[in-house]
Backbone as CSV, one residue per row, in Angstrom:
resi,resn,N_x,N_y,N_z,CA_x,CA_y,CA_z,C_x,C_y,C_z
1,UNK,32.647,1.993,11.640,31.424,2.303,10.914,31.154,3.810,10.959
2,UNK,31.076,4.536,10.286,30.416,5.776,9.855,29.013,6.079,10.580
3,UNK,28.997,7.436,11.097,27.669,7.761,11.253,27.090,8.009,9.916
4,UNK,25.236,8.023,10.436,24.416,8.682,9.385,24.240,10.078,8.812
5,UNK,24.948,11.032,9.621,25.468,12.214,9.576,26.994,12.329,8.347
6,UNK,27.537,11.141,8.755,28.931,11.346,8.074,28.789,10.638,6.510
7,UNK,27.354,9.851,6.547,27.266,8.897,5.339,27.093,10.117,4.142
8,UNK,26.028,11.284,4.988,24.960,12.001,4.352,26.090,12.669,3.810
9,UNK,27.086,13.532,4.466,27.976,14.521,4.098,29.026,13.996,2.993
10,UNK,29.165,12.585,2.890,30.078,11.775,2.246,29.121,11.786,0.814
11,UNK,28.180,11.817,1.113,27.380,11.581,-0.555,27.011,12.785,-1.389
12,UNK,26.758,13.742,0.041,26.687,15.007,-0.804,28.031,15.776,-1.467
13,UNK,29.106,15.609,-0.692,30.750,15.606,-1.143,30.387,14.765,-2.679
14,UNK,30.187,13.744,-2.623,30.948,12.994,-3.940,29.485,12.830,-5.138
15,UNK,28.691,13.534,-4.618,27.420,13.939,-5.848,26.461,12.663,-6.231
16,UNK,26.716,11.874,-5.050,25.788,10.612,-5.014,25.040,10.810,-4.181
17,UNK,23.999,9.494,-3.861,22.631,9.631,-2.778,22.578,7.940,-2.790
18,UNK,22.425,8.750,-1.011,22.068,7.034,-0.275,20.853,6.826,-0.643
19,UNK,20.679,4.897,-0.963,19.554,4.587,-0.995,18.405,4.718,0.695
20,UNK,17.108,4.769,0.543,16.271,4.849,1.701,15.014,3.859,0.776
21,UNK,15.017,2.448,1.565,14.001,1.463,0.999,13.099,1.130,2.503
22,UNK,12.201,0.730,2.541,11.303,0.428,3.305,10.958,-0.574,3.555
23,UNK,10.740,-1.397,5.026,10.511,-2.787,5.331,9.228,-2.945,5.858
24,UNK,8.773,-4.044,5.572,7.701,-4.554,6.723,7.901,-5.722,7.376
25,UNK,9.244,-6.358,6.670,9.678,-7.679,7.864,10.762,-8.141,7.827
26,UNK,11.741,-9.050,8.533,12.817,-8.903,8.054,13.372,-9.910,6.818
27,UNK,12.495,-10.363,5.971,12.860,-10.542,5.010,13.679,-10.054,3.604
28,UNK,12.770,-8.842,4.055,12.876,-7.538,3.128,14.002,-7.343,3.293
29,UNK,14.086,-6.636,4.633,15.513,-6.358,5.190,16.661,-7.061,4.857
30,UNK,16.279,-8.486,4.957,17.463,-9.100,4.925,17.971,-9.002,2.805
31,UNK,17.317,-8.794,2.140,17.470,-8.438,0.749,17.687,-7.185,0.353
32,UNK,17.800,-6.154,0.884,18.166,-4.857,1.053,19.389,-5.344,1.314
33,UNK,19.788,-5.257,2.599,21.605,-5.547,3.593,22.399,-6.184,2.235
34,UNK,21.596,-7.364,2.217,21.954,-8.052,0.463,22.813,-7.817,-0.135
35,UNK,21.870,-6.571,-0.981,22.191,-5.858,-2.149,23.404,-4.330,-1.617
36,UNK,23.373,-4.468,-0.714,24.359,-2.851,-0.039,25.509,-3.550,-0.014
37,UNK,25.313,-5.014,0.770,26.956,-5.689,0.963,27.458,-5.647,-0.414
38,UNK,26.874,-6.369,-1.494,27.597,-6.307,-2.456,27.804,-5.239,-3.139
39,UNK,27.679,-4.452,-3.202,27.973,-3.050,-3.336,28.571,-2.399,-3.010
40,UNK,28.953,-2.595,-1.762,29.871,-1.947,-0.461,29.865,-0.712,-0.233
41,UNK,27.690,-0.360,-0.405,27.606,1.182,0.085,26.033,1.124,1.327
42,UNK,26.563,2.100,1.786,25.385,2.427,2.572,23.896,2.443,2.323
43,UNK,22.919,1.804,3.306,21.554,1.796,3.023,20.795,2.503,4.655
44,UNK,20.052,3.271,4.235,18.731,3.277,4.792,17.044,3.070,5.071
45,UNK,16.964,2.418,6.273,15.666,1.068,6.398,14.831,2.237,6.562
46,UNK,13.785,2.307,5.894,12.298,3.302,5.860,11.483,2.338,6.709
47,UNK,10.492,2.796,7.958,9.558,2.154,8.444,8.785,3.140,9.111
48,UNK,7.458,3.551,8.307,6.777,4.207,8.425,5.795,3.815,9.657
49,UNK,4.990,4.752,9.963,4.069,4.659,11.281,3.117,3.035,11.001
50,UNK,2.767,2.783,9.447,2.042,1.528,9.541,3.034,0.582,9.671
51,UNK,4.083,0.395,9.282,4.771,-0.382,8.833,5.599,-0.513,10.718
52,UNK,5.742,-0.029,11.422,6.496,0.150,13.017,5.371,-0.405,13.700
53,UNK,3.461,-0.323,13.571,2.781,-0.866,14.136,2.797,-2.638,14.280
54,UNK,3.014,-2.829,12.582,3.146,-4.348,12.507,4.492,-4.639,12.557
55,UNK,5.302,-4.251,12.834,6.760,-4.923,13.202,7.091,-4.515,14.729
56,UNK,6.731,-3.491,15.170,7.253,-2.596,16.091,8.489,-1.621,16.281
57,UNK,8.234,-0.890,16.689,9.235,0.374,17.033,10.975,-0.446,17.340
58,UNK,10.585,-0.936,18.480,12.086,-1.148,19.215,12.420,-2.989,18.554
59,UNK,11.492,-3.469,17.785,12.006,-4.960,17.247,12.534,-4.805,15.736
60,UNK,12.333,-3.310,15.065,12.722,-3.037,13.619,14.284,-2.238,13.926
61,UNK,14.165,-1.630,15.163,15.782,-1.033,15.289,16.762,-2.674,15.951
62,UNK,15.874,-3.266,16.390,17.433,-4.604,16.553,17.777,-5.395,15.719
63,UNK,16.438,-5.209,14.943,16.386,-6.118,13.300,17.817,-5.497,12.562
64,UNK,17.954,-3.911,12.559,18.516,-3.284,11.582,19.599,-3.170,12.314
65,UNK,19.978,-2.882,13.476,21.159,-3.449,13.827,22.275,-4.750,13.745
66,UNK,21.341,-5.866,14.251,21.918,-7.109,13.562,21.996,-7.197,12.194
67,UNK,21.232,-6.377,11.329,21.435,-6.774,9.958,22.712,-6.134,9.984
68,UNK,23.746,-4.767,10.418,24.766,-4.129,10.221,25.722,-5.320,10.637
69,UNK,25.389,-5.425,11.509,26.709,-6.671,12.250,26.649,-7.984,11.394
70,UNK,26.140,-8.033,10.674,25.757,-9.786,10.209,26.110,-9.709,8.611
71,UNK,25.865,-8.201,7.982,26.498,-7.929,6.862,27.450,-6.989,6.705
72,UNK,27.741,-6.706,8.090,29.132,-5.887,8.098,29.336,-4.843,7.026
73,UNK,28.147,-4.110,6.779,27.307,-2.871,6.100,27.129,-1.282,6.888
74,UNK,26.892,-0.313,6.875,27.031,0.814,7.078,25.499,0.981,6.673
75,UNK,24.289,0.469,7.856,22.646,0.540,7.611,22.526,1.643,9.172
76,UNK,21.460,1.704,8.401,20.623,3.084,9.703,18.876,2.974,9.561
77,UNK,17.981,3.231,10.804,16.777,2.918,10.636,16.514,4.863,10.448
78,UNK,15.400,4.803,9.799,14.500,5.952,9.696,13.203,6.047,9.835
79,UNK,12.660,6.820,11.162,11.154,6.753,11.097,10.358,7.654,9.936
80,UNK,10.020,6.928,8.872,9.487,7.270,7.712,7.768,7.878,7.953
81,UNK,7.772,9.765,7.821,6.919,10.099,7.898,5.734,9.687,8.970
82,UNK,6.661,10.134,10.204,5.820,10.635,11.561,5.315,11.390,11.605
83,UNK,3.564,11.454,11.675,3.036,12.795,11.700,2.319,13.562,12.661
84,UNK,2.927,13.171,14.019,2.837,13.568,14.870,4.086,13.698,16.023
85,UNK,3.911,14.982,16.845,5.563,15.295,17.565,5.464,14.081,18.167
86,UNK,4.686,13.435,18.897,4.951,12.418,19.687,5.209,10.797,19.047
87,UNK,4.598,10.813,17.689,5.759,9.631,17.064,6.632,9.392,17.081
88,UNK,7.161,11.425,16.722,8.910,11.143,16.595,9.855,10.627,17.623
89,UNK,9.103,11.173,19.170,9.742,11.228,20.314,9.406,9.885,20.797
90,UNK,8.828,9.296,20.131,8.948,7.372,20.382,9.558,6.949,19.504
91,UNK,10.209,7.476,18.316,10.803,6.830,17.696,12.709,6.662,18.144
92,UNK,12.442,8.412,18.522,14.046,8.646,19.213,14.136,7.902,19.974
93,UNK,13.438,7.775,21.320,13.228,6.980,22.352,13.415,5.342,22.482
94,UNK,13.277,4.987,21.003,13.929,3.627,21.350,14.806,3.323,20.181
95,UNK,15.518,4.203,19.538,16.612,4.250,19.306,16.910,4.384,17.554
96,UNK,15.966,4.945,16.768,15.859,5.287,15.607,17.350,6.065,14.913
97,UNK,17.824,6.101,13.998,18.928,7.132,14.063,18.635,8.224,13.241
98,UNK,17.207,8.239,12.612,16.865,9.116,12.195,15.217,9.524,12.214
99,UNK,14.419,10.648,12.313,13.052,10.350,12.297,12.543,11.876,11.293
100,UNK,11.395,11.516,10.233,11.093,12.435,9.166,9.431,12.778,10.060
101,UNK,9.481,14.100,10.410,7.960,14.800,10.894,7.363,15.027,9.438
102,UNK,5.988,14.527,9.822,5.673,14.924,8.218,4.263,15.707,9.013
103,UNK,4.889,17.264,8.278,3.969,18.058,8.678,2.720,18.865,7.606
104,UNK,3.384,18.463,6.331,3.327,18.894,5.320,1.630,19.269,4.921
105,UNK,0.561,18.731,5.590,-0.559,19.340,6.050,-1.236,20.396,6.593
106,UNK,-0.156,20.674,7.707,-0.604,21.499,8.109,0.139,22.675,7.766
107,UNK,-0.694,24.097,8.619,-0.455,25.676,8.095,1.358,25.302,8.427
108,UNK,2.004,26.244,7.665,3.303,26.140,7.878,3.895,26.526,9.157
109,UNK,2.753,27.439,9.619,3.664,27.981,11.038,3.281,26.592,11.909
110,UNK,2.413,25.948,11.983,1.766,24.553,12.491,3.063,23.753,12.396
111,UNK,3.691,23.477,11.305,4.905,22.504,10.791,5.877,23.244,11.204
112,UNK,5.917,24.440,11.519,7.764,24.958,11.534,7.953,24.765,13.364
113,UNK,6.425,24.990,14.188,6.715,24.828,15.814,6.381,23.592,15.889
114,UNK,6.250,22.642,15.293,6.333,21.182,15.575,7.449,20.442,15.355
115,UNK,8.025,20.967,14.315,9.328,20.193,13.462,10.552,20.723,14.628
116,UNK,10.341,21.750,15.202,11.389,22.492,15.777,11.066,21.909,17.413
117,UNK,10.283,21.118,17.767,10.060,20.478,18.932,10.416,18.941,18.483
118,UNK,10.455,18.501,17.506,11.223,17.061,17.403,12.839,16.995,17.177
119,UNK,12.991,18.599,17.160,14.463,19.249,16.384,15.004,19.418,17.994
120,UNK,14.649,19.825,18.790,14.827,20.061,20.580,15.042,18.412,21.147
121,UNK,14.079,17.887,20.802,14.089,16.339,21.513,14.610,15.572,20.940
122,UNK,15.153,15.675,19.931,16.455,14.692,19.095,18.103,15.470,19.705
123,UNK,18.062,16.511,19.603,19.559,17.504,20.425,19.630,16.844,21.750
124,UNK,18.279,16.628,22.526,18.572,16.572,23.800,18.839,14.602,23.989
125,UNK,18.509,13.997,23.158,18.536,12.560,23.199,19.980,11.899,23.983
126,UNK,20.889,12.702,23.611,22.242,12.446,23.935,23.108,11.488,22.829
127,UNK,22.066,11.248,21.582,22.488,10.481,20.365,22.959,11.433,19.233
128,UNK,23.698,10.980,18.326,23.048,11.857,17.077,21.915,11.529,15.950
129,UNK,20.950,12.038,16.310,19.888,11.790,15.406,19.330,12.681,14.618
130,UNK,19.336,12.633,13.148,18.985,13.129,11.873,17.783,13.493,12.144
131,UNK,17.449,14.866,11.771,16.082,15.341,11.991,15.559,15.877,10.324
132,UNK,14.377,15.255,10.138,13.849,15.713,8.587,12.979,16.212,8.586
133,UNK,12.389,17.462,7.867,11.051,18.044,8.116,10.529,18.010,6.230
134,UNK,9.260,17.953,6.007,8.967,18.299,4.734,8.153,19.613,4.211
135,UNK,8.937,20.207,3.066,7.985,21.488,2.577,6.961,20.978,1.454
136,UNK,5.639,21.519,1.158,5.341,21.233,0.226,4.802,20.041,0.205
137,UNK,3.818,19.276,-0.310,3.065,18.143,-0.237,3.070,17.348,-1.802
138,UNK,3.108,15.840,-1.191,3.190,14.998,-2.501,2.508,13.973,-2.603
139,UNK,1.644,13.863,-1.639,0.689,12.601,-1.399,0.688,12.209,-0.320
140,UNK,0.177,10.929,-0.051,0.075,9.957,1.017,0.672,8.545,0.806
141,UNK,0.234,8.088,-0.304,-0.123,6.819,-0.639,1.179,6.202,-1.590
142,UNK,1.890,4.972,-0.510,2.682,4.325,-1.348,1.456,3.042,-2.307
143,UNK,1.447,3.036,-3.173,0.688,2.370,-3.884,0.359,2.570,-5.456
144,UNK,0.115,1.698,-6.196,-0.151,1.989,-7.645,-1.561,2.778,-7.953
145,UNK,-1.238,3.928,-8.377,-2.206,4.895,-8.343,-2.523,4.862,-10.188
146,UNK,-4.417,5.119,-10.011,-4.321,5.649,-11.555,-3.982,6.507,-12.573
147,UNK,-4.337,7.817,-11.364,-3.977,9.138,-11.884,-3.475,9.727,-10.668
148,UNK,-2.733,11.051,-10.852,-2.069,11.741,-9.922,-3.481,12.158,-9.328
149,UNK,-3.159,12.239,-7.559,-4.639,12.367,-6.903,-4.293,14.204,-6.753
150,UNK,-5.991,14.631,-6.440,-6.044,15.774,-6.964,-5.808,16.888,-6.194
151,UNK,-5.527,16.386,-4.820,-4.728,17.177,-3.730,-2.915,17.740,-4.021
152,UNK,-2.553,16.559,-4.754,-1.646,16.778,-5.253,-1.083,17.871,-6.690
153,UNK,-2.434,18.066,-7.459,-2.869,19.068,-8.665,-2.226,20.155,-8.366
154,UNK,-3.467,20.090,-7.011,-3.808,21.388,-6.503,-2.418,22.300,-5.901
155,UNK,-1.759,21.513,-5.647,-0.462,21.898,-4.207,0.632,23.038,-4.776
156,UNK,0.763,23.796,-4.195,2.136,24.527,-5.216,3.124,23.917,-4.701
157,UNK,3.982,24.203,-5.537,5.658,23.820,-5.211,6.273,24.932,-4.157
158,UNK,7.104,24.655,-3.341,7.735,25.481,-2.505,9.361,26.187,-3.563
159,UNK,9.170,27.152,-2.856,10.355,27.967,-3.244,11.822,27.928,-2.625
160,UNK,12.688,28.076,-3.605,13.656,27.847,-2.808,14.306,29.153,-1.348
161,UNK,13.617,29.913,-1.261,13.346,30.918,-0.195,12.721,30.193,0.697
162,UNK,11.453,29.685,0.349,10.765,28.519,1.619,11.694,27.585,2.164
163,UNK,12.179,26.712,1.277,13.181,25.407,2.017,14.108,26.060,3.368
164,UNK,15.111,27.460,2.477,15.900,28.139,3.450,15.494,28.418,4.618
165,UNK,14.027,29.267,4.453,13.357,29.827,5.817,13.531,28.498,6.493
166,UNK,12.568,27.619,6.047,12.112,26.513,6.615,13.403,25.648,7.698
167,UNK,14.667,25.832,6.867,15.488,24.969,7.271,16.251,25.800,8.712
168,UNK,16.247,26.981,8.011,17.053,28.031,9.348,15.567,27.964,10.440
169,UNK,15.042,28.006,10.519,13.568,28.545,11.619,14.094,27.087,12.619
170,UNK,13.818,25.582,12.133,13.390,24.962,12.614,14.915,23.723,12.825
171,UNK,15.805,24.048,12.685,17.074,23.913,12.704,17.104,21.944,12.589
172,UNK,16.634,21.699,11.401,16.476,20.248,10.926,17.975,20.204,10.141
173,UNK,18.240,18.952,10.168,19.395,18.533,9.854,19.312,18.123,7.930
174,UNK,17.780,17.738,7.628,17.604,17.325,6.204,16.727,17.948,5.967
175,UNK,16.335,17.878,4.568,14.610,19.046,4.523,14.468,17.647,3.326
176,UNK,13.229,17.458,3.143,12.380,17.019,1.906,11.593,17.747,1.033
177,UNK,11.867,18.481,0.366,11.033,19.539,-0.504,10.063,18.657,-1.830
178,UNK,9.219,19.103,-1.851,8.263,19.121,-3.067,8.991,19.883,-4.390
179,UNK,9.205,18.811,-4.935,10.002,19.721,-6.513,9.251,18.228,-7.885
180,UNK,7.846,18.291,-7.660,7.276,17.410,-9.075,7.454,16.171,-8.408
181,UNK,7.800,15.725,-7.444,7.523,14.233,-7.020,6.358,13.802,-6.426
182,UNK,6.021,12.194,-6.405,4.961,12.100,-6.235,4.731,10.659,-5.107
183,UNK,3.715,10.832,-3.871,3.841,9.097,-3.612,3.451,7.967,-4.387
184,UNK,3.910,6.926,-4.526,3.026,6.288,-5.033,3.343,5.945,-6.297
185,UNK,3.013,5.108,-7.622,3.774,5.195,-9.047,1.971,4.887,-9.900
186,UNK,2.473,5.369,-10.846,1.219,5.680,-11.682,1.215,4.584,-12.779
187,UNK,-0.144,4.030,-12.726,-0.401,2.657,-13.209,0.294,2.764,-15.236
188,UNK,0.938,1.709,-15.746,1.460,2.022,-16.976,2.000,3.166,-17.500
189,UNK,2.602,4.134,-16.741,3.480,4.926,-17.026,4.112,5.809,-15.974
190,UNK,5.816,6.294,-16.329,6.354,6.999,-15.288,5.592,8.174,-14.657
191,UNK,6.015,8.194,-13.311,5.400,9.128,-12.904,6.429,10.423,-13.500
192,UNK,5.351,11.933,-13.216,5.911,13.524,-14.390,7.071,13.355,-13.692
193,UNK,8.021,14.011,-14.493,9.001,14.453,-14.284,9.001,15.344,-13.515
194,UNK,10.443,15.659,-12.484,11.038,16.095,-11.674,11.578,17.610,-12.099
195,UNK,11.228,18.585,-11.209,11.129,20.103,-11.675,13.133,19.937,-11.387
196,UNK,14.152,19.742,-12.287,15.424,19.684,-11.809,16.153,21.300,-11.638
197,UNK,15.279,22.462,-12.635,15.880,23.723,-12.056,15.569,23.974,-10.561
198,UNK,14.385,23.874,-10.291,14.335,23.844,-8.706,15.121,23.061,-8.166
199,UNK,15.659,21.924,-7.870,16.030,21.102,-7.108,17.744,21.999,-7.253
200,UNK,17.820,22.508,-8.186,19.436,22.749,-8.089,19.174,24.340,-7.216
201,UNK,17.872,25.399,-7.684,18.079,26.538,-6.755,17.605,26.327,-5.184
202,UNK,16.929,24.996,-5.028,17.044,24.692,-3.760,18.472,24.560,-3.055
203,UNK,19.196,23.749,-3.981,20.640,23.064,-3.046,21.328,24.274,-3.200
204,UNK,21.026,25.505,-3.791,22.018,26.620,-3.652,22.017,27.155,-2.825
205,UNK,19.837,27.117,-1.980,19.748,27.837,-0.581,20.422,27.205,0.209
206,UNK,20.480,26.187,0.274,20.725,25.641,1.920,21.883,24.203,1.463
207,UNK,22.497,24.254,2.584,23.713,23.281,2.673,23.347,21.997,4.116
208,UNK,22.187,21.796,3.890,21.784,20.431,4.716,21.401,19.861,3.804
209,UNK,21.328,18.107,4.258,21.203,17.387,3.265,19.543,17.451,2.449
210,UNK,19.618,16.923,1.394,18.344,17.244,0.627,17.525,15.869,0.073
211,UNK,16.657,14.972,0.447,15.589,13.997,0.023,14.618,14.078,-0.379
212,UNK,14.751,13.430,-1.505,14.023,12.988,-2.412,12.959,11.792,-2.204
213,UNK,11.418,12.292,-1.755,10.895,11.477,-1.625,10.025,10.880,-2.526
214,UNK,9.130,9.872,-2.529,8.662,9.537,-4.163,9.157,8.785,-5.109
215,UNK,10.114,8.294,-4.815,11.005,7.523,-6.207,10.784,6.676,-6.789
216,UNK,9.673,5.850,-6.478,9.302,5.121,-7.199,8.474,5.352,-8.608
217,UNK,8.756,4.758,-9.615,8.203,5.330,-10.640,8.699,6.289,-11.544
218,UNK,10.001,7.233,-11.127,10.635,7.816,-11.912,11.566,7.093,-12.686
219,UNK,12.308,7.938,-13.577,13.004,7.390,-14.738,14.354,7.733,-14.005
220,UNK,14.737,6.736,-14.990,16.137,6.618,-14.289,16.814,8.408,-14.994
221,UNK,17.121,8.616,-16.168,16.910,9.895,-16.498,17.364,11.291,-15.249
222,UNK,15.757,10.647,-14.712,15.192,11.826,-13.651,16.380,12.008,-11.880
223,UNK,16.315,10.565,-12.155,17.390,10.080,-10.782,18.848,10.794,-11.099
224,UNK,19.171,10.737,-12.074,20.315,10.914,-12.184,20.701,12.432,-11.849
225,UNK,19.833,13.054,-13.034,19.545,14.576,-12.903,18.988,14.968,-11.580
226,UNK,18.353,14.422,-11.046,18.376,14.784,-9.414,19.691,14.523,-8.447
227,UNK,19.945,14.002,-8.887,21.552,13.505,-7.721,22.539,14.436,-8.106
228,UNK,22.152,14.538,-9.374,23.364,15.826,-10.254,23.142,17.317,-9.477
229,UNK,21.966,17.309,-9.381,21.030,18.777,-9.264,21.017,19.512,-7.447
230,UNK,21.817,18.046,-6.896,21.708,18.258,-4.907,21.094,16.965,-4.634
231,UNK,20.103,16.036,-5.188,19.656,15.543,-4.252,20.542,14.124,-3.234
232,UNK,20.817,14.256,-2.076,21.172,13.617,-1.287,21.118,12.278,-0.548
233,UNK,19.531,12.059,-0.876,18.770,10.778,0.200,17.702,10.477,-1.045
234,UNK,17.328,9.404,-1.591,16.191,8.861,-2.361,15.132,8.168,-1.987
235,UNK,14.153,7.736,-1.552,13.604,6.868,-1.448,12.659,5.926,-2.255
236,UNK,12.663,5.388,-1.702,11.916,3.575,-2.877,10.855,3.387,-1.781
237,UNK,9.790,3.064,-2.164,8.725,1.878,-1.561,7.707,1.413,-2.012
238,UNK,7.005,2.006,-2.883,5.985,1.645,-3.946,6.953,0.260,-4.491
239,UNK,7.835,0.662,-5.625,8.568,-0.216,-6.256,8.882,-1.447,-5.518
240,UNK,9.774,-1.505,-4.374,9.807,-3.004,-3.987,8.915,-3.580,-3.593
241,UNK,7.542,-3.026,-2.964,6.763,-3.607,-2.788,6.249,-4.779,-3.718
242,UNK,5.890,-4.083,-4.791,5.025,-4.321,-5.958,6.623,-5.820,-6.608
243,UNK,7.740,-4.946,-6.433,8.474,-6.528,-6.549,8.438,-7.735,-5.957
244,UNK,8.583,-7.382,-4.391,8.036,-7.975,-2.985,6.960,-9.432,-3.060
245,UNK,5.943,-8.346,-3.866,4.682,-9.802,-4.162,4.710,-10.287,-5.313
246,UNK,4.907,-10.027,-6.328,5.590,-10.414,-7.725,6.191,-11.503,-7.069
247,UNK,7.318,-11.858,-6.494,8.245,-12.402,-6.045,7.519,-13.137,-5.288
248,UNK,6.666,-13.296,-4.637,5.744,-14.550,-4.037,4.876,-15.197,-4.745
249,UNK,4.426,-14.299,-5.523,3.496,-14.774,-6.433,4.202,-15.798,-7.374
250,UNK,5.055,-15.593,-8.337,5.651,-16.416,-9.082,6.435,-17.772,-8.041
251,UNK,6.739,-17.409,-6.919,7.257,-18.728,-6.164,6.057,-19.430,-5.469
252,UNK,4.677,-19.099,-5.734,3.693,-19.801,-5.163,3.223,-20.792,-6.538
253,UNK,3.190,-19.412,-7.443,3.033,-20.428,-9.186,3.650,-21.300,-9.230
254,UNK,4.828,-21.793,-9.266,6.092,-22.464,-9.408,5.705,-23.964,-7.605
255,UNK,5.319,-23.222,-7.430,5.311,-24.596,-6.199,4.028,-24.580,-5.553
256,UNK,2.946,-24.676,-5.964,1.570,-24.101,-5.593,1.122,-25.057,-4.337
257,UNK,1.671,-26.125,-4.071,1.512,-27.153,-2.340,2.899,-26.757,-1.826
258,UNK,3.454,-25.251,-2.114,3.962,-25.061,-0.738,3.542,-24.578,0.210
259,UNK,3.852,-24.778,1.504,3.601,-24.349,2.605,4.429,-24.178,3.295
260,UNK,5.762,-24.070,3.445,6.895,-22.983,4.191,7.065,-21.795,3.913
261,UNK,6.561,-21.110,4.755,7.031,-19.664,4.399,8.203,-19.063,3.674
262,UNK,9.382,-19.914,4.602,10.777,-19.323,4.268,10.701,-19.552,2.792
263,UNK,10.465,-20.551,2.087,10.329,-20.928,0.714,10.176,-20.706,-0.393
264,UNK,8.630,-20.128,-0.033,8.418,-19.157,-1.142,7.969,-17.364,-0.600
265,UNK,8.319,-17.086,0.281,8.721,-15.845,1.020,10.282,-15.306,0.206
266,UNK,11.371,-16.237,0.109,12.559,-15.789,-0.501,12.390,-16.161,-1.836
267,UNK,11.629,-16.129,-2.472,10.899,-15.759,-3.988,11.096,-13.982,-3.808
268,UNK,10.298,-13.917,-2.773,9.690,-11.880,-2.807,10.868,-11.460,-2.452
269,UNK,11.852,-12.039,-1.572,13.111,-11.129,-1.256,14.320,-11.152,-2.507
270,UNK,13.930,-12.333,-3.221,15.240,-11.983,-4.575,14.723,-11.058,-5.342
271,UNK,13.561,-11.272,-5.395,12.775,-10.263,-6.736,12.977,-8.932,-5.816
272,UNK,13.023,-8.296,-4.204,13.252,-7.237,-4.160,14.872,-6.585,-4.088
273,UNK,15.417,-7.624,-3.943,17.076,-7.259,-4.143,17.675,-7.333,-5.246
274,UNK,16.860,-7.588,-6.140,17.484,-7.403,-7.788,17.036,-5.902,-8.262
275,UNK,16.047,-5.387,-7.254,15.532,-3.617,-7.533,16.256,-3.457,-6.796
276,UNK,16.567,-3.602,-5.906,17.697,-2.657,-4.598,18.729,-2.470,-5.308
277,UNK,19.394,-3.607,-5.978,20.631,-3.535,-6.245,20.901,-2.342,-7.706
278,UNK,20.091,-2.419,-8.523,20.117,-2.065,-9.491,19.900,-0.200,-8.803
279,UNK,18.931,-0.010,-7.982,18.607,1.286,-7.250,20.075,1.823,-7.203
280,UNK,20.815,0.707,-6.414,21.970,1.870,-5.472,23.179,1.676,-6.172
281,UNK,22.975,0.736,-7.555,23.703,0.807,-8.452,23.926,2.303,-9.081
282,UNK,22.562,3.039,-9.655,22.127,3.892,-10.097,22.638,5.401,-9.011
283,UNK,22.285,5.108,-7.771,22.065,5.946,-7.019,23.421,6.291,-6.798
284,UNK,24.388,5.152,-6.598,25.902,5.791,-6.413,26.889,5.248,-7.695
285,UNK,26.837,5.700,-8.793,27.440,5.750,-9.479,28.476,4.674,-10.352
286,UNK,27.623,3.478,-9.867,28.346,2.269,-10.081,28.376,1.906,-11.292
């Protein structure tokens, strides 16, 4: 099996990008692994600070382990937007293989001596673990939004001079830059398009890997031209969600005196592995 280090360098070599989808149980999970086996490419499990409270830290990394061994897949967990040093260092701590500081709030010098203290305590882990920091701000909120919220208006885009600084100062292994993406997907229509001259004078500064956060809601179009342009790592979570319950919903319609979970629970996991699949269809060139 490949490290997550060797997946990243393998995709940026061949001008593709690993998928990064997000769980809250292992249902999900198990429809993700799914859609990668048949594919026969690499996935990464997103589980953000809410999403690690209701599953837990150290029961979502054995989840995602057995899912590798059981689909004999090339999966990795990621602590999705930790925003605090001491998330990250519980996330390393019980065995994450990757963890994203999301500092993107605060003053930059605030984010560059924080990111560079989860960048120290991932070196010293004795693992190899992927360190991600973000420039530039894109929201909060995985969720169907009406309009782009106005923090987001407001935000400038980072430069591709920033990413560089950013990436040399604080010696992160991935950066997530702000280049027009957004959290979240915007109710009846794609979310704006993706600034793609930036994204390519970004990947000219710097030669660590480059993610794309936000993906839900863009055009396929946009994906492509981003993967073309550097980007490395994608992420999904708005989207399967919103498939997720779709997918219960219609298996509760369809059998409305059920009461097994497993039942109509794997309603929400086909409806989210028919987006996975089609994702990393897209994402690597299939």
């Amino acid at each position: 099996m490949m490290t997550l280090k060797e997946v990243m360098q393998d995709a940026f070599e061949r001008k593709v990008a690993v998928g990064h989808f997000n769980i809250s149980d292992s249902n999900q999970l198990n429809g993700i692994a799914a859609a990668a086996r048949e594919l026969s490419v690499p996935v990464i499990i997103g589980v953000s600070e809410g999403e690690a409270e209701f599953v837990g830290l150290k029961k979502a990394v054995a989840m995602v382990r057995a899912a590798g061994e059981e689909f004999g897949i090339n999966i990795f967990i990621n602590a999705d937007h930790a925003h605090s040093v001491e998330g990250c260092k519980r996330a390393i701590d019980a065995g994450f293989d990757s963890v994203i500081f999301d500092g993107s709030k605060l003053p930059l010098v605030k984010n560059i001596a924080s990111m560079k203290e989860v960048v120290g305590y991932a070196n010293q882990s004795g693992r190899e673990v992927m360190t991600e920091g973000e420039v530039g701000y894109i929201g909060t909120s995985s969720k169907i939004l009406d309009d782009i919220p106005d923090d987001v208006v407001a935000s400038v885009l980072p430069t591709p001079d920033n990413v560089a600084s950013y990436v040399q100062e604080t010696g992160v292994t991935a950066v997530a830059p702000a280049v027009g993406n957004l959290h979240g997907m915007l109710k009846g229509r794609s979310n704006p398009a993706l600034n793609i001259e930036l994204i390519q004078n970004m990947r000219a500064a710097t030669d660590v890997a480059m993610v794309l956060h936000g993906g839900s809601g863009l055009t396929d179009d946009d994906f492509r031209a981003a993967i073309a342009a550097g980007m490395n790592v994608i992420h999904i979570n708005t989207e399967i969600r919103v498939a997720y319950r779709k997918g219960i919903e219609e298996a509760l319609a369809a059998n409305p005196n059920e009461v097994a979970p497993y039942r109509y629970l794997n309603g929400g996991r086909d409806a989210l592995q028919t987006v996975v699949r089609e994702r990393l269809k897209l994402f690597n060139n299939l």
